[in-house]
BAMARPA-773105 format. One record per residue (C-alpha): residue in three letters; x, y, z; residue number from 1. Coordinates in Angstrom, 2 decimals, always signed. Layout:
residues N
<residu:ALA c1:X c2:Y c3:Z num:NUM>
...
***
This chain:
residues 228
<residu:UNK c1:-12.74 c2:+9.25 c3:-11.00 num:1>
<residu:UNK c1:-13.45 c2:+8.90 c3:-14.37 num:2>
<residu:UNK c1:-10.78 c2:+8.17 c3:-16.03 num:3>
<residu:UNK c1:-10.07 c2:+5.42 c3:-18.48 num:4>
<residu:UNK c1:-7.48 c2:+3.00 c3:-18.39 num:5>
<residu:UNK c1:-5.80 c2:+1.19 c3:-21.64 num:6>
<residu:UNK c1:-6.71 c2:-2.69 c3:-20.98 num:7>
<residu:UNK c1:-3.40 c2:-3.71 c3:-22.02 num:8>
<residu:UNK c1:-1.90 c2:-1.38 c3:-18.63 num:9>
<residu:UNK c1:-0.95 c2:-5.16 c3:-16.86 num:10>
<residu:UNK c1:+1.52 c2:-5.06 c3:-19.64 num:11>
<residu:UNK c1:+2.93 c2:-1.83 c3:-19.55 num:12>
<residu:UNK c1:+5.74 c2:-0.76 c3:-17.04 num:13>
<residu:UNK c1:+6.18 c2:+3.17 c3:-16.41 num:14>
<residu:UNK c1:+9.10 c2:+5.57 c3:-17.77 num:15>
<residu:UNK c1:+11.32 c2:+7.02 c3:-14.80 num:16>
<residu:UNK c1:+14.19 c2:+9.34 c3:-15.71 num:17>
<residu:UNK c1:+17.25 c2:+9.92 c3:-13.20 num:18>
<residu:UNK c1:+16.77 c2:+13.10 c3:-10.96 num:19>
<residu:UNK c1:+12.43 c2:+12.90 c3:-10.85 num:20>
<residu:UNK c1:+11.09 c2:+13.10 c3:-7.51 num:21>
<residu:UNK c1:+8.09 c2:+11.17 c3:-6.12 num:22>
<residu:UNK c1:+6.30 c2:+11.75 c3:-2.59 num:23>
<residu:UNK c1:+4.36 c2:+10.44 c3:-0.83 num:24>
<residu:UNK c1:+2.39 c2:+13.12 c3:+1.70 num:25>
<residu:UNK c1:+0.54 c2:+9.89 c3:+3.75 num:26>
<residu:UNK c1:+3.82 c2:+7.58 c3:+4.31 num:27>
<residu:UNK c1:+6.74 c2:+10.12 c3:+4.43 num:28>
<residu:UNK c1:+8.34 c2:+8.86 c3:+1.67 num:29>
<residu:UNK c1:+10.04 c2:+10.99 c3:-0.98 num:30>
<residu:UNK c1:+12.02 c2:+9.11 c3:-4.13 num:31>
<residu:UNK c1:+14.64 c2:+11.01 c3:-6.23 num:32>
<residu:UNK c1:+15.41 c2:+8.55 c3:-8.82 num:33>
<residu:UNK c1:+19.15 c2:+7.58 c3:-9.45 num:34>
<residu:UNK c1:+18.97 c2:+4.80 c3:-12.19 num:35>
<residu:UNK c1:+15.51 c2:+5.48 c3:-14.42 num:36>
<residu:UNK c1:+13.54 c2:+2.77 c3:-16.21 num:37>
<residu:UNK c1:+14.05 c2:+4.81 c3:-18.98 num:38>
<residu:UNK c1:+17.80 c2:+4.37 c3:-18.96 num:39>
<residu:UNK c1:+17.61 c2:+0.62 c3:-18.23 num:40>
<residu:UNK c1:+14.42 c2:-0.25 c3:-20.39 num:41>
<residu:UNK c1:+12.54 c2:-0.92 c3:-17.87 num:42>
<residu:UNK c1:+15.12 c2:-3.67 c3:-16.62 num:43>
<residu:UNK c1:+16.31 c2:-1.92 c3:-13.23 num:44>
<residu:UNK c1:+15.20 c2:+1.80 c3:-10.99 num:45>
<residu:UNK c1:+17.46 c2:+3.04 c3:-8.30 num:46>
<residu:UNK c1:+16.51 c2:+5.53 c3:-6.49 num:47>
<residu:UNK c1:+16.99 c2:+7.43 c3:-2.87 num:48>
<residu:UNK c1:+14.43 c2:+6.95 c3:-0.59 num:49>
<residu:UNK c1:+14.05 c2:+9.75 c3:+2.01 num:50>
<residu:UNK c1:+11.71 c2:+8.45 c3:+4.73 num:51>
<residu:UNK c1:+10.78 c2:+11.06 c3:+7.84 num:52>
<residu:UNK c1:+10.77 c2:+10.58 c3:+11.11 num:53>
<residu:UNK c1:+7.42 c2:+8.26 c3:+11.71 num:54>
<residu:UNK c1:+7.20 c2:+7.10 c3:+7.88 num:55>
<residu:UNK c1:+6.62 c2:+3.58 c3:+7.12 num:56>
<residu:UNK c1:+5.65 c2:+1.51 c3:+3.55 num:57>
<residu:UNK c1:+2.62 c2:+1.25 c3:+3.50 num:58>
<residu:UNK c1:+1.97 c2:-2.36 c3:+4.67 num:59>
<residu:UNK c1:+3.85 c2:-5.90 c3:+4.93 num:60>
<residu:UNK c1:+4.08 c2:-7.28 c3:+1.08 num:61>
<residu:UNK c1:+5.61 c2:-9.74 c3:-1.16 num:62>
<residu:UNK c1:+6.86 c2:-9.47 c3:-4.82 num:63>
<residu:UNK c1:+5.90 c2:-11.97 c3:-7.27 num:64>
<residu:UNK c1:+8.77 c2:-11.83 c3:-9.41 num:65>
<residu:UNK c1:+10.90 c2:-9.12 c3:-8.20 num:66>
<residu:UNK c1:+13.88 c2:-8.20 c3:-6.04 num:67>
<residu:UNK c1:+14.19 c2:-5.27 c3:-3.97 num:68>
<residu:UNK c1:+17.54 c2:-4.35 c3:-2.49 num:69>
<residu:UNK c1:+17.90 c2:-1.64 c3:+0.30 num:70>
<residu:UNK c1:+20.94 c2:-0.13 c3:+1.26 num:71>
<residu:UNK c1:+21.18 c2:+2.47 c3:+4.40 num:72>
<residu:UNK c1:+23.03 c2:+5.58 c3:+3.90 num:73>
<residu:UNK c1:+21.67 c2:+7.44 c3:+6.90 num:74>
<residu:UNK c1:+19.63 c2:+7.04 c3:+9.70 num:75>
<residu:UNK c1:+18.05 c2:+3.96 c3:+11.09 num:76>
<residu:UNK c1:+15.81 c2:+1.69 c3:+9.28 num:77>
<residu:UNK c1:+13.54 c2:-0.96 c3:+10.94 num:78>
<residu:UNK c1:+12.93 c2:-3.97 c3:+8.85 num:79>
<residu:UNK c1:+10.78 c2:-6.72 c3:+8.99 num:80>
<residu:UNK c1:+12.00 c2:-9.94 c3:+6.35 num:81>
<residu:UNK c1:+10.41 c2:-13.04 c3:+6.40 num:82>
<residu:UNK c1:+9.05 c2:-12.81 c3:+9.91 num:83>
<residu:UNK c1:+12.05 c2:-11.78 c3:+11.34 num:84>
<residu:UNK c1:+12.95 c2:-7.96 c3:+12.64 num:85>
<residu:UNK c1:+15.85 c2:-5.98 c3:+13.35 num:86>
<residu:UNK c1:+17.52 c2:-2.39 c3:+13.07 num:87>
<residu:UNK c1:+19.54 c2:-1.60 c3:+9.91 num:88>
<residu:UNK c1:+21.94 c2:+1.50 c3:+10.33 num:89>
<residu:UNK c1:+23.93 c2:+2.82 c3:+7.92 num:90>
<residu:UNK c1:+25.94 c2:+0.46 c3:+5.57 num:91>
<residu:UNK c1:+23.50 c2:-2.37 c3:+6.01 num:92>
<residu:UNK c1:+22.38 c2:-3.98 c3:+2.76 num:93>
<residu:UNK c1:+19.55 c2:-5.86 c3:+2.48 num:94>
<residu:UNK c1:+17.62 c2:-8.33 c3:+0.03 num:95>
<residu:UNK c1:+14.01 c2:-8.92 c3:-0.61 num:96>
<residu:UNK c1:+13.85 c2:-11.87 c3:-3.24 num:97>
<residu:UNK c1:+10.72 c2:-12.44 c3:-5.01 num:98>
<residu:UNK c1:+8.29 c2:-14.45 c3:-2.97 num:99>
<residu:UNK c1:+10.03 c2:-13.09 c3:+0.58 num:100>
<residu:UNK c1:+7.36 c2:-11.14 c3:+3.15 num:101>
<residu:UNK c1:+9.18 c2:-7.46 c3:+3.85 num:102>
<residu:UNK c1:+8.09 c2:-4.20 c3:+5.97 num:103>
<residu:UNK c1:+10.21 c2:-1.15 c3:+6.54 num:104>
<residu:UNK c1:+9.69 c2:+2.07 c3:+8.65 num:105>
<residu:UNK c1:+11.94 c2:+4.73 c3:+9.72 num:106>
<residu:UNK c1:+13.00 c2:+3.27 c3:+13.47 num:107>
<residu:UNK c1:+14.97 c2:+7.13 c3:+14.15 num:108>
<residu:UNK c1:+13.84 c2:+10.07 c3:+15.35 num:109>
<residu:UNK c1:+15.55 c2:+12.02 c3:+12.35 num:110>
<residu:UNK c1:+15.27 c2:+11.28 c3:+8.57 num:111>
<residu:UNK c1:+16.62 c2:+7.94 c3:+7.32 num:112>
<residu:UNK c1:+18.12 c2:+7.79 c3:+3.58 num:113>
<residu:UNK c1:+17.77 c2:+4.26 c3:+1.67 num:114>
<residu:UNK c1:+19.07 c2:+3.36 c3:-1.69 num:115>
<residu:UNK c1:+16.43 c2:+1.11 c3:-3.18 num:116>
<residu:UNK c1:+16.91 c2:-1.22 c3:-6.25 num:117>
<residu:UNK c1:+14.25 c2:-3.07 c3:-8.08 num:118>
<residu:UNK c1:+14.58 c2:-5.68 c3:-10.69 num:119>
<residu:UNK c1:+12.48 c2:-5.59 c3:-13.15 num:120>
<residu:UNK c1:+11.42 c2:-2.20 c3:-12.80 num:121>
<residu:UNK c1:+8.91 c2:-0.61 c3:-15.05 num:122>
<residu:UNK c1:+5.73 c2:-2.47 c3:-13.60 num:123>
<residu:UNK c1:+7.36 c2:-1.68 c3:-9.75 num:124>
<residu:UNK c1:+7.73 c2:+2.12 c3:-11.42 num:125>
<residu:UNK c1:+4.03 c2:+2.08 c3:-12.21 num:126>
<residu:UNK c1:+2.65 c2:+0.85 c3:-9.15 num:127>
<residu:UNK c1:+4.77 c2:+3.66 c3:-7.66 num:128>
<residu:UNK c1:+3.25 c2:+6.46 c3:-9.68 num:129>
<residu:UNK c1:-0.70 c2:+4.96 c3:-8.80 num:130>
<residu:UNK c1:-0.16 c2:+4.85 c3:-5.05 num:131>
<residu:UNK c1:+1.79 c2:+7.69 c3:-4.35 num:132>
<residu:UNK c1:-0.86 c2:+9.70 c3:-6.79 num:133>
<residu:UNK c1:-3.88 c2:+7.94 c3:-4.47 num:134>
<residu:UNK c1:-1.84 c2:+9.22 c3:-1.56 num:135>
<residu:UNK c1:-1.56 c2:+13.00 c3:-3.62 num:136>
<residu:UNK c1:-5.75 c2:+13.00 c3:-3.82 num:137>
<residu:UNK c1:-6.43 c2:+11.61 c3:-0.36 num:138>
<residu:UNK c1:-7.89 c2:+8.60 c3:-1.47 num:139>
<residu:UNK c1:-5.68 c2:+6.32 c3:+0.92 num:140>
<residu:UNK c1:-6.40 c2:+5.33 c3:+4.94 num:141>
<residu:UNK c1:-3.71 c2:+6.40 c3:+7.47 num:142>
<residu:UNK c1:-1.02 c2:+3.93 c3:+6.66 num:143>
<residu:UNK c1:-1.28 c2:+5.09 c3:+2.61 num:144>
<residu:UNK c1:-3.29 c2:+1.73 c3:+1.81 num:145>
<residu:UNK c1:-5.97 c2:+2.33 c3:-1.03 num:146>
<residu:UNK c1:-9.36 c2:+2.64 c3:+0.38 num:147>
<residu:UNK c1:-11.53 c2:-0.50 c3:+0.09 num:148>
<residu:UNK c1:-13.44 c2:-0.11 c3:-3.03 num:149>
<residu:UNK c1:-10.21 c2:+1.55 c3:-4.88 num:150>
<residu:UNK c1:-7.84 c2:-1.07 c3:-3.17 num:151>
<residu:UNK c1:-10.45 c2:-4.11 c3:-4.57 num:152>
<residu:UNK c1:-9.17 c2:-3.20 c3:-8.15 num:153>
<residu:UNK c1:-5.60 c2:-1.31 c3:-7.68 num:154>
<residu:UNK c1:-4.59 c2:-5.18 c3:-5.90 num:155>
<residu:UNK c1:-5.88 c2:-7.20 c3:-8.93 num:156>
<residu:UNK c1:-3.88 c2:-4.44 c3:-10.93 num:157>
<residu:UNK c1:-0.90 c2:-4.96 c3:-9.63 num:158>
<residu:UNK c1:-1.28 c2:-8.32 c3:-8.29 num:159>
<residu:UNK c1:+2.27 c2:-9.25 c3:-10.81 num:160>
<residu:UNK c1:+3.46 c2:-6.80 c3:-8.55 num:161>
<residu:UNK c1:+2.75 c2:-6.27 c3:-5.13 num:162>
<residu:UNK c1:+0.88 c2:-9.03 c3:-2.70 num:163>
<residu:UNK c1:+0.12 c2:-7.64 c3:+0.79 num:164>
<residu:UNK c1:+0.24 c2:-9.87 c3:+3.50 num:165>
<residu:UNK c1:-2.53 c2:-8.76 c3:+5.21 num:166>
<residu:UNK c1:-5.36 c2:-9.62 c3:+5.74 num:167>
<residu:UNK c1:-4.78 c2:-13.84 c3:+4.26 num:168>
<residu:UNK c1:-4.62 c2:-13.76 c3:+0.67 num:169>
<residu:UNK c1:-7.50 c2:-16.07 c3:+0.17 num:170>
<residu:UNK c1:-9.74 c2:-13.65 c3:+2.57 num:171>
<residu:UNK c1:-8.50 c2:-10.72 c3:+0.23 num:172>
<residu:UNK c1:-9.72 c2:-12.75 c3:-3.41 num:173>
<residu:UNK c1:-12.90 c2:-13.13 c3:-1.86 num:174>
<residu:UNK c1:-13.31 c2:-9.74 c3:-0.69 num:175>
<residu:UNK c1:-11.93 c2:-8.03 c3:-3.30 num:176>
<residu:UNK c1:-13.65 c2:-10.24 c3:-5.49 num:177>
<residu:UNK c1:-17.38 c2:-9.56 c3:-4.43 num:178>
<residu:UNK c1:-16.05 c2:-5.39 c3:-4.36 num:179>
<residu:UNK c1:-14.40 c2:-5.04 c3:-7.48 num:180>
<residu:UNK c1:-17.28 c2:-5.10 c3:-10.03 num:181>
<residu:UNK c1:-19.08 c2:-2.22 c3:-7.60 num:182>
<residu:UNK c1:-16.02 c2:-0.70 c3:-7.79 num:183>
<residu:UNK c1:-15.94 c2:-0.64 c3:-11.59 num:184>
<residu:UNK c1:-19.97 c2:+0.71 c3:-11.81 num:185>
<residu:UNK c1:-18.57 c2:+3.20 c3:-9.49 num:186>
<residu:UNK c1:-16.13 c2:+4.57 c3:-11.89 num:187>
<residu:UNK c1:-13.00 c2:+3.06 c3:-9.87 num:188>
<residu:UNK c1:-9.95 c2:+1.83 c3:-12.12 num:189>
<residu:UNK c1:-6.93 c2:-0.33 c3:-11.13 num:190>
<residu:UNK c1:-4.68 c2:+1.98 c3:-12.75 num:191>
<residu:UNK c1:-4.92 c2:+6.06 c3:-13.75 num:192>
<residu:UNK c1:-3.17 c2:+7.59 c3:-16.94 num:193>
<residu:UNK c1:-3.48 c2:+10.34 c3:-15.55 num:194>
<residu:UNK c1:-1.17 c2:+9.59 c3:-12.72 num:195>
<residu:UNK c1:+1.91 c2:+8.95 c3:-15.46 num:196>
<residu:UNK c1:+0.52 c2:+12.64 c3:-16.95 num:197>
<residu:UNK c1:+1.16 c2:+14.39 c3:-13.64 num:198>
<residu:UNK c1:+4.87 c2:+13.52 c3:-13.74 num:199>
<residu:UNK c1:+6.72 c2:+14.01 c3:-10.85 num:200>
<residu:UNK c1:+6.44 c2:+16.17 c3:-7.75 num:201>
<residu:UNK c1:+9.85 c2:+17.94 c3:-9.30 num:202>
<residu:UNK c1:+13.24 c2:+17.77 c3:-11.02 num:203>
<residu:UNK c1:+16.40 c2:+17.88 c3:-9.49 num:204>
<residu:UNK c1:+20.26 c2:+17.23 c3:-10.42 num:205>
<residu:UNK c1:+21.70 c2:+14.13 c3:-9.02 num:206>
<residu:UNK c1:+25.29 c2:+12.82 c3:-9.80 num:207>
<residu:UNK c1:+24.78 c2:+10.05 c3:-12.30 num:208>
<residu:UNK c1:+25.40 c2:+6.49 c3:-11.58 num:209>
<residu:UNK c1:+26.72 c2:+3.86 c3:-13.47 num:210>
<residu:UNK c1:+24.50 c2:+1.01 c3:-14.05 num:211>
<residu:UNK c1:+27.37 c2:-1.48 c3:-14.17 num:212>
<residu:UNK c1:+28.23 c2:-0.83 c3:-10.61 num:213>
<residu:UNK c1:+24.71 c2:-1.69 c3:-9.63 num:214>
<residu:UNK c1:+24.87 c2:-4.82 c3:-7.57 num:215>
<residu:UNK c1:+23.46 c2:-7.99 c3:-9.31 num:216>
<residu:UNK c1:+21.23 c2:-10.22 c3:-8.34 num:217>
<residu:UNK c1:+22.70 c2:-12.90 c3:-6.04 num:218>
<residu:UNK c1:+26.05 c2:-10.97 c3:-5.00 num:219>
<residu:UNK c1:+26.98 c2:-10.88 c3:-1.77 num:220>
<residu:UNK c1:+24.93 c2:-8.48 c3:+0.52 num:221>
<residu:UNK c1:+25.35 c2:-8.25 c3:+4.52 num:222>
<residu:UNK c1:+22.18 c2:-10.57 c3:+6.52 num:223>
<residu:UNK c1:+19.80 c2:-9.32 c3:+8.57 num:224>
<residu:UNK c1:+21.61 c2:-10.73 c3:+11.27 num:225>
<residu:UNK c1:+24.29 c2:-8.53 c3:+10.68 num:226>
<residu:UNK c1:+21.80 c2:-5.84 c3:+11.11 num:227>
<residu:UNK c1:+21.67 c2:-3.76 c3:+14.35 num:228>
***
């Protein structure tokens, strides 16, 4: 728990490259990346999200400033947007603009496979990298959520980011706010170098995929009503 972090890291995204892998032991998530950061400069990351039977995000969120788009391939895919919840099987495309309140969790009893897109990218990929390596070294609660003295200073890190919805934001500055400088004597950090160091969990060969066929923002995407 000692390890430093640069104090420009709010600035700094994280390099993906098509074909790493990325899991998550605590939600049951496991990312093979389609489109890197590295190929898009940090501007878009694709990848397919494998999500086992029981495996959820790790809480309801918004982004700040960016846009997450899910697509099902297989399975079935519970989703919570805006308030509202339904079923998403496959074909389904959904949106997550920045500012919108979102939750996921595999609603199946077998595997579910999601195509996820994020725009920007590098900061999303580097948020990424930190939780899923808190989630490596057991330093998360059940549902993959930092513990609180770790969570008081990953938040603030990533607050450009990631904003969970729970508990009320304003309850969560003060809180975090009165834990993050014991956090910091404790040897805590927001962000870990040596997360981005480990790499990922492995390699594999994926069938490339051309960044121009990415949907853009704003195109037309079936509604969560359309959703089963």
């Amino acid at each position: 728990m000692n390890a430093t972090v640069s104090p420009n890291s709010r600035s700094m995204g994280a390099r993906m490259k098509a074909g790493d892998v990325f899991e998550n032991p605590v939600t049951g998530e496991r990312a093979v990346v389609r489109i890197g950061t590295e190929q898009t400069d940090g501007e878009l990351l694709v990848a397919d999200l494998y999500i086992r039977p029981g495996g959820a995000v790790m809480g309801e969120h918004v982004h700040p400033v960016l846009e997450e788009r899910f697509t099902v391939l297989r399975g079935r895919v519970g989703f919570r947007l805006s308030g509202r919840t339904s079923t998403a099987e496959p074909g389904v495309t959904l949106v997550a603009p920045p500012g919108m309140s979102h939750d996921w969790w595999n609603a199946g009893a077998e595997e579910a496979l999601v195509r996820v897109e994020v725009r920007p990218g590098a900061r999303f990929a580097a948020f990424i990298i930190n939780a899923f390596g808190l989630a490596q070294d057991g330093r998360v609660d059940r549902r993959g959520m930092p513990k609180p003295l770790q969570l008081a200073l990953f938040a603030r890190e990533f607050d450009d980011v990631i904003q969970f919805t729970r508990p009320p934001r304003a309850v969560q500055q003060v809180v975090f706010g009165l834990l993050a400088p014991v956090a910091r004597l404790l040897g805590y950090r927001g962000s870990y170098p040596e997360y981005s160091t480990r790499g990922p969990s492995e390699v594999v060969a994926v069938e490339p995929l051309n960044v121009a066929a990415v949907a853009v923002p704003g195109s037309a995407v079936a509604s969560l009503a359309n959703a089963r």
